[in-house]
C-alpha positions in Angstrom: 218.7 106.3 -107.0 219.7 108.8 -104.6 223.5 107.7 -103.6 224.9 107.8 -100.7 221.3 106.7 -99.3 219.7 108.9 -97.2 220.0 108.2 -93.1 216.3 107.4 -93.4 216.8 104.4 -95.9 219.7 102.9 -93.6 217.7 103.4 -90.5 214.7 102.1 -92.1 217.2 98.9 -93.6 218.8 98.3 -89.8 215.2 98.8 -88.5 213.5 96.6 -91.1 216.0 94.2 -92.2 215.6 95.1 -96.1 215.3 98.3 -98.0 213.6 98.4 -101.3 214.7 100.6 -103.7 212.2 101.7 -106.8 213.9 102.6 -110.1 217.5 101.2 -109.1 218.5 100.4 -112.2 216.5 102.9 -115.1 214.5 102.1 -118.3 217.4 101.6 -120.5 219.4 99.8 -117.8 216.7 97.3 -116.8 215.7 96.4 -120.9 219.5 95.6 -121.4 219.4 93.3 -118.5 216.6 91.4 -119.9 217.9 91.4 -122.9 221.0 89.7 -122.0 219.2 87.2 -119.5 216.6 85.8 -122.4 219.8 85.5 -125.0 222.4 83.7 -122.9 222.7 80.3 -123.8 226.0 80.1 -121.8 224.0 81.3 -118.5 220.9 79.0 -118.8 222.9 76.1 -120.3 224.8 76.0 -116.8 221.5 76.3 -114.7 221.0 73.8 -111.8 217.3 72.8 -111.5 216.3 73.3 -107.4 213.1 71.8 -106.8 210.9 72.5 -104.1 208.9 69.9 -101.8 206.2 70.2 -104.5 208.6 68.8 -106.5 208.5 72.4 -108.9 212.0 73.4 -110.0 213.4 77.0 -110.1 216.4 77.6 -112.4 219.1 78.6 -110.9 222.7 79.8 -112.1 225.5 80.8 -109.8 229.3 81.7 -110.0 231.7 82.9 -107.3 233.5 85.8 -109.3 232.2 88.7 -111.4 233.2 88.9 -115.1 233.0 91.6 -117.5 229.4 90.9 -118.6 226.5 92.7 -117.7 225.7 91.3 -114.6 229.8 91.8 -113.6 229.5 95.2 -114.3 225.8 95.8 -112.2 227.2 93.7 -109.1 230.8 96.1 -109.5 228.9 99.2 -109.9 229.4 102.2 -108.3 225.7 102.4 -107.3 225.3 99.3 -105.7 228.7 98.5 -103.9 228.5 102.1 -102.3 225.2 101.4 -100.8 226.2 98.1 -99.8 229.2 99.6 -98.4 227.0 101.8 -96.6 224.7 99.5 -94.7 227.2 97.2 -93.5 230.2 100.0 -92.6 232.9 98.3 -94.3 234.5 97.7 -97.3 232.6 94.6 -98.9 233.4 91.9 -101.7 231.3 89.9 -103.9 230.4 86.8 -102.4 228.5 85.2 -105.5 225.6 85.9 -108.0 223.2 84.3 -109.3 220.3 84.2 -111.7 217.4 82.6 -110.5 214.5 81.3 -112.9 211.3 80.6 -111.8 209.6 80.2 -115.3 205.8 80.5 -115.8 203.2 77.7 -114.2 206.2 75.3 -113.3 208.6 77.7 -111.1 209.3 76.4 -107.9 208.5 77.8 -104.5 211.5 78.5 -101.9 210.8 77.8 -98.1 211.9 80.0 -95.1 215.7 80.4 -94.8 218.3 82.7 -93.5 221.1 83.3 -96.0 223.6 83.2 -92.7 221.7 79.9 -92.3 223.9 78.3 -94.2 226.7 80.5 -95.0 227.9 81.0 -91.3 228.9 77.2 -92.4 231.3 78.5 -94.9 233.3 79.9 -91.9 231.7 83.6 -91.4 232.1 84.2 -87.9 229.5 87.2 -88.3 225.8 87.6 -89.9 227.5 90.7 -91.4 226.6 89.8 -95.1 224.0 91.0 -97.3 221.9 89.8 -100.7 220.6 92.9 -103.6 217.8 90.9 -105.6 217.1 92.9 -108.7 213.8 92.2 -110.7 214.5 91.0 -114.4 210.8 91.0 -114.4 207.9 92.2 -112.3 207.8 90.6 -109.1 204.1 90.0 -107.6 202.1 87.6 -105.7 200.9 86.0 -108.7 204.1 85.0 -110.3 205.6 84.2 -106.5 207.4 87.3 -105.4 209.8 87.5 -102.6 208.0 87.4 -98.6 210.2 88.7 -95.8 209.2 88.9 -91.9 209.8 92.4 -91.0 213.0 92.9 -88.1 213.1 88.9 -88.3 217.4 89.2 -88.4 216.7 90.9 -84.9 216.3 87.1 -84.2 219.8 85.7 -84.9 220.4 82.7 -86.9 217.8 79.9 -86.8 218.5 75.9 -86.8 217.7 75.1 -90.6 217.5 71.3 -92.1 216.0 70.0 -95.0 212.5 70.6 -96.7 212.1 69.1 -99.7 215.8 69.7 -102.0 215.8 73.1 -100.3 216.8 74.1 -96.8 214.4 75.6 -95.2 214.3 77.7 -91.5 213.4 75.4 -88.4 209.1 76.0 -88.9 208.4 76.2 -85.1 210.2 79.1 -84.3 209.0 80.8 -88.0 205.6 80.1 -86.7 205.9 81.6 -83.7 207.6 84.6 -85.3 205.0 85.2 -87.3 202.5 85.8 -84.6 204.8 89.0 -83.8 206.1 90.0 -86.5 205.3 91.7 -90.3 204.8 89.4 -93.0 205.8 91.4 -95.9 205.1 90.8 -99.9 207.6 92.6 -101.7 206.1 93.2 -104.8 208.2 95.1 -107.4 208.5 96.5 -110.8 211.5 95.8 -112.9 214.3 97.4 -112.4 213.4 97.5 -109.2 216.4 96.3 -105.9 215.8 94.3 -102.9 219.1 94.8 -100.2 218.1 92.4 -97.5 220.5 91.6 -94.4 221.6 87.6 -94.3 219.6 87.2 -91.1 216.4 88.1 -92.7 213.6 85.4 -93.0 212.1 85.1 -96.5 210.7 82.6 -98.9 208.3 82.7 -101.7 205.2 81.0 -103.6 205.6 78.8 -107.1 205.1 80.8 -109.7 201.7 79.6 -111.3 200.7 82.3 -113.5 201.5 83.4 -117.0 204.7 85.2 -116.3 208.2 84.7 -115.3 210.0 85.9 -112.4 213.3 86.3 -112.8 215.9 87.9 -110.7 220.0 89.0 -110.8 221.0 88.3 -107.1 224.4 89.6 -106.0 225.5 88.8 -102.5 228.5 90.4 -100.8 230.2 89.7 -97.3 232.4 92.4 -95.6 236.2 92.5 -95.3 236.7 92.0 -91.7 234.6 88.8 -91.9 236.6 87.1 -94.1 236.1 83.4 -93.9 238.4 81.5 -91.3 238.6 78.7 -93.9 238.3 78.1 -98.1 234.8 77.4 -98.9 232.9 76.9 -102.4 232.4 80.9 -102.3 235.6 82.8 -102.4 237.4 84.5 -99.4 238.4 88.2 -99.5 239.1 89.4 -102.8 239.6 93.1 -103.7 236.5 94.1 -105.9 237.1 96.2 -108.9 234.8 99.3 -108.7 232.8 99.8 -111.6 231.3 103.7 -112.7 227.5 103.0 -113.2 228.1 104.6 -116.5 229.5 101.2 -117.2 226.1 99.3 -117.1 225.5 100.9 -120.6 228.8 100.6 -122.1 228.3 96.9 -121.5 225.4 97.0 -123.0 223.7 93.6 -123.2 226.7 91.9 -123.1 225.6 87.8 -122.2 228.3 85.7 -120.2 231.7 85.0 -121.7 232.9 81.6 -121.8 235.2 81.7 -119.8 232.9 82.3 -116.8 233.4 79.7 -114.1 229.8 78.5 -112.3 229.3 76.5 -110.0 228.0 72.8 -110.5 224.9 71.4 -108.5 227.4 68.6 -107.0 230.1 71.4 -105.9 227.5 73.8 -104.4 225.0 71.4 -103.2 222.8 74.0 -103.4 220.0 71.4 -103.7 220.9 70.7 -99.9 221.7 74.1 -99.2 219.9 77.0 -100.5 221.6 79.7 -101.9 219.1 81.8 -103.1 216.7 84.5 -103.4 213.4 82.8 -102.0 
């Protein structure tokens, strides 16, 4: 990827809401992330099972803190903190990651939601917060690939309470912002990075096809928006800069075990999506 990115990519990210990036991470990169993902007993043995109102469940694995694994050393690169850095002008730290599951014909579908919907509850004062979703595996309509509304964080937060285990975005006002705005299918190889401001509307189908969709999500909140109280996520911490040259000296390196994740009952993420749609 071209780094810094150009002014046309942030104007188009400010403009849009999202920026997709093609090729963020390279052959070699992208086949040592999937590698790692399918091998890690430690990271799908600690998965919580989110179901939607269908009652289909998306795997879904999430820690606060970034370890020394592959998926540590891609959400403290070089590549992706600087562009992060970037689009929000300011220093940022990691928020949390995750690695969400949605495997073939039983993957679940996520409803509308802000991120900010729910994390301005954690005691961000601003929506000045962002997610980078990057495809484990190809990403299409078939096998439920992310939706956003184009320019939807132009809108502010939106009231969000319960559909199904998830939380979804209040529907009348998606509704009615769908009538004016883009509805967008972001289909994408893999390999392939999603950055998408925490304002942004998005969701996405069950995945009923023969394929699985998986995707690494890191999520990173600015320095001056530090939390005004302790929350399951983590307040300002310094983050350790990685050189992307470090994604291949990891190599496929699974989770350690000594890599803290959150549990369904400490997260309540089944009452409060923290996810990827």
């Amino acid at each position: 990827m071209q780094t810094p990115l150009s002014p046309e990519q942030v104007e188009l990210f400010n403009n849009d809401g999202y920026l997709l990036i093609e090729g963020f991470l390279d052959a070699e990169e992208t086949s040592l992330l999937q590698e790692a993902c399918r091998k890690d007993a430690t990271l799908q043995s600690h998965a919580m099972a989110v179901r939607d109102a269908a009652g289909r469940k998306t795997n879904l694995s999430l820690w606060n803190h970034p370890g020394d694994d592959i998926y540590g050393t891609i959400a403290r690169s070089e590549r992706i903190v600087d562009a992060t850095e970037q689009l929000l002008g300011d220093e940022v730290y990691h928020y949390h990651s995750k690695l969400s599951a949605k495997q073939p014909k039983v993957g679940g579908a996520w409803e509308w939601h802000q991120d900010y919907g729910y994390w301005y509850k954690n005691g961000c004062l601003f929506p000045d917060m962002l997610s980078v979703f990057i495809a484990v595996d190809p990403c299409t309509k078939q096998n439920g690939c992310m939706q956003v509304l184009r320019g939807s964080h132009r809108m502010g937060r939106i009231e969000h309470g319960f559909e199904g285990e998830q939380t979804g975005a209040h529907l009348e006002r998606v509704n009615e912002a769908m009538k004016v705005l883009d509805l967008v299918y972001c289909e994408m190889s893999a390999g392939t990075a999603l950055f998408f401001h925490s304002n942004l509307l998005h969701r996405s189908d069950a995945n009923l096809s023969d394929d699985p969709r998986w995707g690494l999500i890191s999520c990173y909140n600015t320095k001056h928006n530090n939390p005004y109280k302790e929350h399951h996520h983590p307040q300002y911490t310094p983050l350790n800069k990685l050189p992307d040259s470090a994604i291949r000296e990891v190599g496929a390196t699974p989770t350690s075990a000594a890599q803290k994740f959150l549990a369904q009952d400490e997260d309540d993420t089944s009452r409060r999506v923290e996810v990827d749609a």
